[in-house]
N, C-alpha and C positions, 0 to 999 in steps of 0.2 A: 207190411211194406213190400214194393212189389221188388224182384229179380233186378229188374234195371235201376233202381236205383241204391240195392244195396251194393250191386256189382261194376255199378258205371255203363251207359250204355254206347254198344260198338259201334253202331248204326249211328251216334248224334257225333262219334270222333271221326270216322270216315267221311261222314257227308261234310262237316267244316271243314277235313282237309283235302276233300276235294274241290270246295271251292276256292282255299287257297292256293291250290295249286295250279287255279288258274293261271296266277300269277305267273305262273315256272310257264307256263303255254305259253302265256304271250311274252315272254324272254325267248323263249325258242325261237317262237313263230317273227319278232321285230328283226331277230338277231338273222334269222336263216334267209328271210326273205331276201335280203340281197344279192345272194346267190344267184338267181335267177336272172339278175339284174345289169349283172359285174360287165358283159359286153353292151351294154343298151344303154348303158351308164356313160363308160369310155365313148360312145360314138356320137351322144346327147350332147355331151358338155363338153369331153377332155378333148377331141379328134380337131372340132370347128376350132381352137384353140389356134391352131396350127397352119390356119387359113385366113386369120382375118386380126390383126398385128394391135388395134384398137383395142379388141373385145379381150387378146393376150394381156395387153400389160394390163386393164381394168380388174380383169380375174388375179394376177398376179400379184396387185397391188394389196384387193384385197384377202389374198391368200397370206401372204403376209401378217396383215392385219390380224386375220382368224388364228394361224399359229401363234400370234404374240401375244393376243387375249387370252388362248388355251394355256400358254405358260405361264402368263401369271395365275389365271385360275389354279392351276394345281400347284405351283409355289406355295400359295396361299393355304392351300388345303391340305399339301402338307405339314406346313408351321401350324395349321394347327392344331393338327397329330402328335407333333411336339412340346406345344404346351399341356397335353393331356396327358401325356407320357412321364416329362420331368419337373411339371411345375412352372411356376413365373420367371423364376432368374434363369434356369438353366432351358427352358423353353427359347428364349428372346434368343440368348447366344446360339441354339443349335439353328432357330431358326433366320434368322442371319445369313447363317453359312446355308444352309439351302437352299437361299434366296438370292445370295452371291452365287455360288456356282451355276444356277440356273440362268440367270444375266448372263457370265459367262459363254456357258453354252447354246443360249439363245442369239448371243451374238454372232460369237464364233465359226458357228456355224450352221445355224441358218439366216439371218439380217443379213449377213455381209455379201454370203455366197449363193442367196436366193436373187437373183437380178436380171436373170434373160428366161428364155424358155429354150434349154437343153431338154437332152432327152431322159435324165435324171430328174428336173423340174417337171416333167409332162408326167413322167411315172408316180413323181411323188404326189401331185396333184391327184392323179386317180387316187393313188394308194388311200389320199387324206379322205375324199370325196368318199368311198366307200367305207372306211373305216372309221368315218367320222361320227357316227352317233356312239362309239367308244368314248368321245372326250363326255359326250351326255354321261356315260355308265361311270366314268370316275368319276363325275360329280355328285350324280345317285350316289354311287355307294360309297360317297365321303360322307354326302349330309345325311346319310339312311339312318346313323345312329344318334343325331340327334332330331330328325324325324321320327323315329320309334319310342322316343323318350318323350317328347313334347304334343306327338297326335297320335302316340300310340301303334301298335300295329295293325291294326281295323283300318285306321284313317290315311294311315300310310298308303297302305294300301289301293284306298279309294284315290288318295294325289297321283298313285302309278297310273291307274285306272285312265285317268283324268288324260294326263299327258300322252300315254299310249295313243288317247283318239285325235289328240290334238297334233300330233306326229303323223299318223297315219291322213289325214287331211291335209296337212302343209308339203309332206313328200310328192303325195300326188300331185299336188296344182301347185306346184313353184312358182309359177309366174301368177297366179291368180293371186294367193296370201303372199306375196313377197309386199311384206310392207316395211319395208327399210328401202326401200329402192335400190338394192344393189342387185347384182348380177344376179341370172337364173341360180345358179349353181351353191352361189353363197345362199341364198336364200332354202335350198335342197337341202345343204349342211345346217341350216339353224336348225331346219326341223329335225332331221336326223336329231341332233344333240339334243332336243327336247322328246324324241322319244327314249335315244339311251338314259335319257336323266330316268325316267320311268324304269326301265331295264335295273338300270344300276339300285334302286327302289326297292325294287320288284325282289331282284336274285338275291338282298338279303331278307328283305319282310316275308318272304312266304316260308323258305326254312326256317327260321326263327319262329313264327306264328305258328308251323305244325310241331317244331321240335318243344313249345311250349305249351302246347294242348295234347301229344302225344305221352300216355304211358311210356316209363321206359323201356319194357320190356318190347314195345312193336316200334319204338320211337327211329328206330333206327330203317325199318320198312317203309314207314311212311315220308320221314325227310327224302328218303331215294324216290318215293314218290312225287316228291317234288321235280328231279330230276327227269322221270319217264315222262312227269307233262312237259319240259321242256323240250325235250326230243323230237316226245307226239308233234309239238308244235311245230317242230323242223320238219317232219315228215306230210304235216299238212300243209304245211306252205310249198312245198316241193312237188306234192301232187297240185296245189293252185297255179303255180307257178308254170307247170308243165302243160297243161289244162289250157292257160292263158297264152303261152306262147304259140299254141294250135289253130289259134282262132285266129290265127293271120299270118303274113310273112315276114322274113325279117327286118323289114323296110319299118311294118307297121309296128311289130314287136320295139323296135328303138325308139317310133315316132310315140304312141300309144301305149303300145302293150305293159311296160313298164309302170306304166303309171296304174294300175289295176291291182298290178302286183303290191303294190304300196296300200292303195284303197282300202284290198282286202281284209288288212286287219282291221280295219274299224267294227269289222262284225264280232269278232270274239273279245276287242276292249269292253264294247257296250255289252254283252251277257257277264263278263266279268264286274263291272261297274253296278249292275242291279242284282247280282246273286251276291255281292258283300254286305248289302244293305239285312241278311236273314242271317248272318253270323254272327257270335257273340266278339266281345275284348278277348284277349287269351288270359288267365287269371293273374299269373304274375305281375303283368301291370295293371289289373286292378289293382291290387295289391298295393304294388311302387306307387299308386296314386289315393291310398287311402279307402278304397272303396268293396274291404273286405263281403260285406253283405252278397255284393254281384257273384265275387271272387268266388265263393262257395259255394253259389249257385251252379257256378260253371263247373268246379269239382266235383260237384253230387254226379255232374250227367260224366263228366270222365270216367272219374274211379269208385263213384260211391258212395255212399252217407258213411259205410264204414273206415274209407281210407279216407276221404275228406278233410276231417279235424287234424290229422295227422301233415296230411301232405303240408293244408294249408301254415301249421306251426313252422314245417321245413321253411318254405317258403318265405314266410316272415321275419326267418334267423337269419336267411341267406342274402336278404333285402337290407339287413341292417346296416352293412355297407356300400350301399345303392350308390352309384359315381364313385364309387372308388377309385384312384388313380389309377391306368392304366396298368402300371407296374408295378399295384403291388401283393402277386404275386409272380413276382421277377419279371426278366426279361425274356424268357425259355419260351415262354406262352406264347409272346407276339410273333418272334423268331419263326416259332412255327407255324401260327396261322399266315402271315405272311409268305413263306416259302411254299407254305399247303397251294395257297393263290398262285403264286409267280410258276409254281412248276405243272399244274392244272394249264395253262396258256402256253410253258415254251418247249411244251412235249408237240404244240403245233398244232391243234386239234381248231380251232377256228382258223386257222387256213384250207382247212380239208372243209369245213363246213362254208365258211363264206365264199373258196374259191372252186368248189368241188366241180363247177360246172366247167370255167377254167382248164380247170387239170384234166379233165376226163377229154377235152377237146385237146389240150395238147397230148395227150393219146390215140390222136386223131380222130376220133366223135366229131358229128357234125352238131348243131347249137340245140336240135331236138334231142338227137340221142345222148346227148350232155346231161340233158335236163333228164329226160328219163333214168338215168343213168343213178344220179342225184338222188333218185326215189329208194334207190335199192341203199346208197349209202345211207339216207333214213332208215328205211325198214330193218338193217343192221344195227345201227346205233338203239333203236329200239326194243328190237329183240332181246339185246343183248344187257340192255338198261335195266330189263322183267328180270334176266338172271341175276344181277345186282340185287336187285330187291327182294328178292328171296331167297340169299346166302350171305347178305351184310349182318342181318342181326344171328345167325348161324356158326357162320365161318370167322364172323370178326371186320373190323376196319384193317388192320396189318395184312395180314396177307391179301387179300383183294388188291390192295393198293401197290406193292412188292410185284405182286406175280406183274399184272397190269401193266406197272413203270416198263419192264424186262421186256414183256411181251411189245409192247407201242418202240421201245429202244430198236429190235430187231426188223420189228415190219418196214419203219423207217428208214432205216439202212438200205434194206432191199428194193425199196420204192428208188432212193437214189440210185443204188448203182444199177436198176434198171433202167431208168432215165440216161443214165451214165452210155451206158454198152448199148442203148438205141432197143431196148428188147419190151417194147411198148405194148405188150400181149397178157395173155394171163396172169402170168406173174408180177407183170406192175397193178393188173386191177386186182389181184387177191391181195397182195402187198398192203396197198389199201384199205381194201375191206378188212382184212386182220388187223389192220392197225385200230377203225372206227369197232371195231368188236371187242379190241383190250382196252381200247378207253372208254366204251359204255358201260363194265363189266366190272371199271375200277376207279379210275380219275374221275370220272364226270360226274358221278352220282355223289361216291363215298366221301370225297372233298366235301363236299355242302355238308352231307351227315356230321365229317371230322367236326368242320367250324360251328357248327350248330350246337355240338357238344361239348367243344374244350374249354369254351371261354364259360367260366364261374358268374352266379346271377349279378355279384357286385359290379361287375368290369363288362358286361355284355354287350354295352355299346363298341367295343374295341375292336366287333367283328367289324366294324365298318372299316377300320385301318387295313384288315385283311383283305375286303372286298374290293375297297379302294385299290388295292395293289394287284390284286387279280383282275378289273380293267385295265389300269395303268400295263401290265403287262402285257393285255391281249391288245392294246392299242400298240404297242411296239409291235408284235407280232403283226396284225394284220397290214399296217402302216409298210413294214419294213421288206415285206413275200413280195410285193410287184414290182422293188426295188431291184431285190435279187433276181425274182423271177426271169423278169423282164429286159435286166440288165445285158450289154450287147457281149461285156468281155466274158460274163460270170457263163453265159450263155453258151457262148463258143468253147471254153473252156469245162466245164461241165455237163452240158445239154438237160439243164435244168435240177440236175440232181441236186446241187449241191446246198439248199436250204435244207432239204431232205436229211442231209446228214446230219445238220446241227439239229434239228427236231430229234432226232434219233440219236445224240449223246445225250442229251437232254431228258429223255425215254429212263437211261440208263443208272443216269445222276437221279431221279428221283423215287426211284426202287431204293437205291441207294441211302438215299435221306427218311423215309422211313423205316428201313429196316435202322437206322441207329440211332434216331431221335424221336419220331413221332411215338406216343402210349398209345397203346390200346383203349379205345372208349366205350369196348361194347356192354350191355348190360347195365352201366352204371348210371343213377339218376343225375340231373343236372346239378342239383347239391351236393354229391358227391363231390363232382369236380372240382368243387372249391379246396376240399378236405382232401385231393387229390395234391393239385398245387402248391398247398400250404406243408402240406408232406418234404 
């Protein structure tokens, strides 16, 4: 019997989780490409808004429309997080109430007080307009877990696959596929949302699919490696981006160039869509689907003929409560992945990444030097992603995430009150780049590693509750930046600092919340965890 398969071989778990983690690529690359976009965007759709009173209320009307379809979508999707959580009777009541309240607040205050085009109306419209394949990613990653249950995580995957190319063609030519006949812009936004649905897909199938084919002793190397492709993907789109903006001026860049920018991804959906086609199931859900035979197959080439029998009996025991209610082992579980999500988004970090161009111009950057500018915030974010990945299974998830929190808390303070004091020089773009360096080093990666390992094999679908809540949080975030940003009073009173500051308590509180809730997950098999909980 040869070496590789008594020992498991490294080469056949590398090369699957590199093609999973194509996935993490193109979450990068859908999610960053905006960036690039964010003024060509505003002068395309939101500007002409402001010139022709017809084409305002037509958008307005159905702007309307689209927020009030997005709420009920995620009403929905919440309730039914609820019935997974407490059951039939107590599911119906809780969800109820966050179907009422959401009415409420849907009226309240946006139906009533969405009605002209103020400058709060035009801002929010960009804000939706960019941040809108967000409402896609809560939908992804509401339905990801019971897509990973019913097609698996191979097929799941191949559906992200799908929609990514399908997004990446409908952005480009709005007006070509607008087949609903409504407005250019609405038509922008569907696809957007049909590529975040992919997104949201995506950023939980690929950790999950490496954290289920990874040993556990590199498991933790590798899920971060899902992380670094997402990054890579930011940093390649920021170099297309930059690239594409050169090939003309900015006339052409608003009329054309953007639309390239979008196109682009279609090249690396379609290598990801035919490199899935050479990768196996991940075992466990053979498993969960009866189809031990494979199961085994796929263990010989991980860990071995000799660990194989063994793993595979783990596995089997820990399946025995496959769907098990969400809760039951407790409520502490969800508490956390959930907060692990919301506080990963309101430390700010997709504002720096989708507005980066933005900010570096109100630095005074002109829209080239923005964009270049933009390259180096990748090249950061990834450097420092590589140092993640080779001191998380080391050092631990706790400290990385602690120090991280501290360090993003304090750079962000200094970003405001340099904005604050007008001192728009070194020190606001190191400000910056320290920030993009403590959250590559900590939050960005190690998050995905937490959630890929807390949740026990019974309840695994419940990351999706998590993931769910880490869009729903970055759709607040990015939605809510051009609000403040751009706002006239918040403006003259702060001179932009002041989002800055709340990203930067936020830094602080979530140092915080690790160091006295989240466990330590390093080392331990997925099996464990359950034996962990049950504790």
């Amino acid at each position: 019997m040869s070496q590789t398969q008594t020992k498991g071989s490294t080469m056949f778990i590398v090369g699957i989780t590199l093609v999973a983690t194509l996935g993490g690529l193109l979450f990068g690359y859908d999610t960053a490409v905006i960036s690039g976009a964010t003024e060509a965007l505003k002068i395309f759709f939101v500007t002409p808004l402001e010139s022709d009173p017809a084409l305002a209320l037509k958008v307005l009307g159905e702007y309307k429309i689209i927020i009030s379809l997005c709420f009920v979508v995620v009403s929905l999707l919440v309730s039914s997080f609820m019935f997974r959580m407490y059951g039939k009777q107590k599911g119906i009541i809780y969800s109820a109430i966050v179907i009422l309240a959401a009415v409420v607040i849907w009226y309240t205050q946006f139906w009533v007080s969405v009605n002209e085009l103020t400058e709060n109306t035009i801002n929010s419209i960009n804000g939706f307009t960019i941040a809108s394949a967000i409402i896609g990613c809560v939908i992804g990653g509401s339905i990801c877990g019971y897509v990973s249950q019913k097609l698996g995580r191979k097929r799941g995957l191949v559906l992200a696959a799908i929609l990514f190319t399908i997004s990446a063609l409908g952005s480009s030519m709005p007006e070509i596929m607008n087949v609903f006949g409504t407005s250019t812009i609405s038509a922008f936004i569907f696809y957007r949302i049909v590529g975040g649905i992919g997104v949201g897909i995506a950023s939980m199938l690929s950790p999950m699919y490496i954290a289920e084919i990874a040993p556990a002793n590199i498991r933790g190397k590798l899920v971060s490696g899902n992380q670094f492709a997402i990054v890579f993907g930011m940093l390649v789109v920021y170099f297309v981006n930059y690239f594409i903006a050169r090939s003309g001026d900015a006339n052409w860049l608003n009329e054309i160039g953007w639309r390239y920018m979008f196109a682009s991804e279609i090249i690396p959906a379609f290598i990801f869509l035919i490199m899935l086609y050479f990768v196996p199931e991940t075992p466990r859900y053979l498993i969960m689907k009866s189809r031990e035979a494979e199961a085994e197959v796929v263990l010989n080439k991980i860990v071995g003929t000799n660990k194989a029998p063994q793993l595979l009996a783990d596995i089997k025991e820990s399946l025995k409560e496959n769907n098990a209610p969400w809760l039951t082992f407790g409520g502490l579980i969800i508490v956390i992945g959930v907060l692990l999500s919301v506080f990963q988004q309101f430390v700010g970090i997709n504002v720096v990444l989708y507005y980066a161009a933005e900010i570096f111009r109100n630095l005074g950057s002109s829209t080239e030097n923005a964009l270049y500018q933009t390259i180096i915030v990748g090249a950061i974010n990834l450097i420092f992603t590589v140092l993640a990945i080779f001191t998380v299974d080391k050092f631990g998830r706790k400290p990385l995430m602690i120090i991280g929190g501290v360090g993003m808390g304090i750079c962000m303070f200094a970003l405001g009150f340099a904005f604050y004091f007008n001192q728009l020089g070194l020190v606001a773009l190191f400000a910056m780049l320290g920030y993009v360096a403590f959250f590559a080093m900590s939050w960005g990666p190690v998050t995905w590693v937490l959630l890929s390992e807390i949740f026990p094999n019974s309840i695994r679908s419940a990351m999706s509750l998590a993931v769910a809540a880490q869009w729903m949080a970055n759709m607040m975030i990015s939605w809510t930046f051009p609000m403040m940003n751009d706002n006239s009073w918040l403006t003259g009173m702060f001179h932009h600092g002041f989002s800055y500051w709340i990203y930067g308590l936020m830094g602080l509180l979530s140092a915080f919340f690790v160091w006295k809730v989240v466990p330590e997950t390093k080392g331990r098999s997925l099996e464990d965890m359950g034996k962990l909980w049950k504790k």
